[in-house]
N, C-alpha and C positions, 0 to 999 in steps of 0.2 A: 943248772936250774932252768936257764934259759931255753935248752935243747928241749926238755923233760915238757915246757909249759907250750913251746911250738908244737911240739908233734902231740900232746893232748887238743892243742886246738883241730889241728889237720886231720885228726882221727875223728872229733866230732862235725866236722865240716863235711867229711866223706860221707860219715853216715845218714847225716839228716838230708843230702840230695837223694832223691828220690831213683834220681837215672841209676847210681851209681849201685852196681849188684856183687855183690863177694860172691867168689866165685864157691861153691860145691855150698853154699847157704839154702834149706828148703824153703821154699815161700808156699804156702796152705792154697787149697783150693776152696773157696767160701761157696756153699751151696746153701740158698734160706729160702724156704717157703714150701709149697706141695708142689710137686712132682704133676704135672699132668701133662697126660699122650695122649694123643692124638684118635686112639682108640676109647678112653675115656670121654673124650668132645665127640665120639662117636653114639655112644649109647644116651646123651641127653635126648630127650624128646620135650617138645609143649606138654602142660600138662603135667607131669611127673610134682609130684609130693615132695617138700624140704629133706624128709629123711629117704625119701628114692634120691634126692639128688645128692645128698649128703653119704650114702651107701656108696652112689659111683667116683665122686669127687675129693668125699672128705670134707672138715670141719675147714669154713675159709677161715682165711687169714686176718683180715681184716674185719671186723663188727662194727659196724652204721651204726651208732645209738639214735640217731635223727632217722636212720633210713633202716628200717627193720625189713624191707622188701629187697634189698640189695644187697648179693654177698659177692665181695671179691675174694679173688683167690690171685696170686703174685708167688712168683717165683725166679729168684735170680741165682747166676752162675759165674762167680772170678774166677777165673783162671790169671794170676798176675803173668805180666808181660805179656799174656797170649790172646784171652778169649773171656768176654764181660757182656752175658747175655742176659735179657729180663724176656719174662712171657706174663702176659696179663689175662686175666678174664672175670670176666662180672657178668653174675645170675641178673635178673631182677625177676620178683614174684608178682601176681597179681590173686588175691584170694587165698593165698599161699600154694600157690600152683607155679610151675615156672611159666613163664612167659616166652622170654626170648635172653639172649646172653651176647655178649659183644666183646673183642678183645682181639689177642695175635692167632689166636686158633678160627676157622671157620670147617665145617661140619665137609667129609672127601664128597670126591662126585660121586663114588657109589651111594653111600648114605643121602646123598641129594635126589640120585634116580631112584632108587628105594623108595622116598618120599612122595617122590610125583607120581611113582606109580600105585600107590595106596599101600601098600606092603606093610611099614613103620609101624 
């Protein structure tokens, strides 16, 4: 009885450390939120309409009930043991137009020369 009630403890003591990984056990890959490239933060312009932005983007993730001018969009990536990535970005509107957007993406340098040269 004694053996039976030790190696139940040492079995639940393995498991609940975190470090400790059984070997050929799959651990999931957690992907949540939208998806957004770099060629999507390509085609936002000033000026575009909630549903132009919304066509190239997608519905955000997150909904301001205080802040109806601001849409976030979040997207994270686990990879357990290996790789735990987030990417941020937030519209804000003005008139419901877009304004300008801020997060881990900024617009390449083509799309910037493009810009200054009036092309866009």
């Amino acid at each position: 009885m004694f053996r039976v009630l030790f190696t139940l403890l040492m079995l639940s003591t393995l498991t609940a450390c975190e470090t400790f990984r059984f070997p050929g056990v799959h651990r999931i890959t957690i992907q949540q939120g939208n998806v957004i490239t770099q060629q999507m933060i390509d085609k936002l312009r000033p000026g575009m309409t909630r549903s132009q932005v919304r066509f190239v983007l997608g519905n955000a993730v997150v909904d301001h009930p205080l802040e109806q001018d601001r849409w976030d969009y979040i997207y994270t990536v686990d990879v357990p043991g290996k790789l735990s990535l987030k990417r941020v970005l937030s519209l804000y509107f003005i008139d419901d137009r877009l304004s300008y957007f801020e997060g881990n993406f900024v617009p390449t340098e083509e799309f910037q020369a493009l810009q200054a040269s009036g092309k866009s």
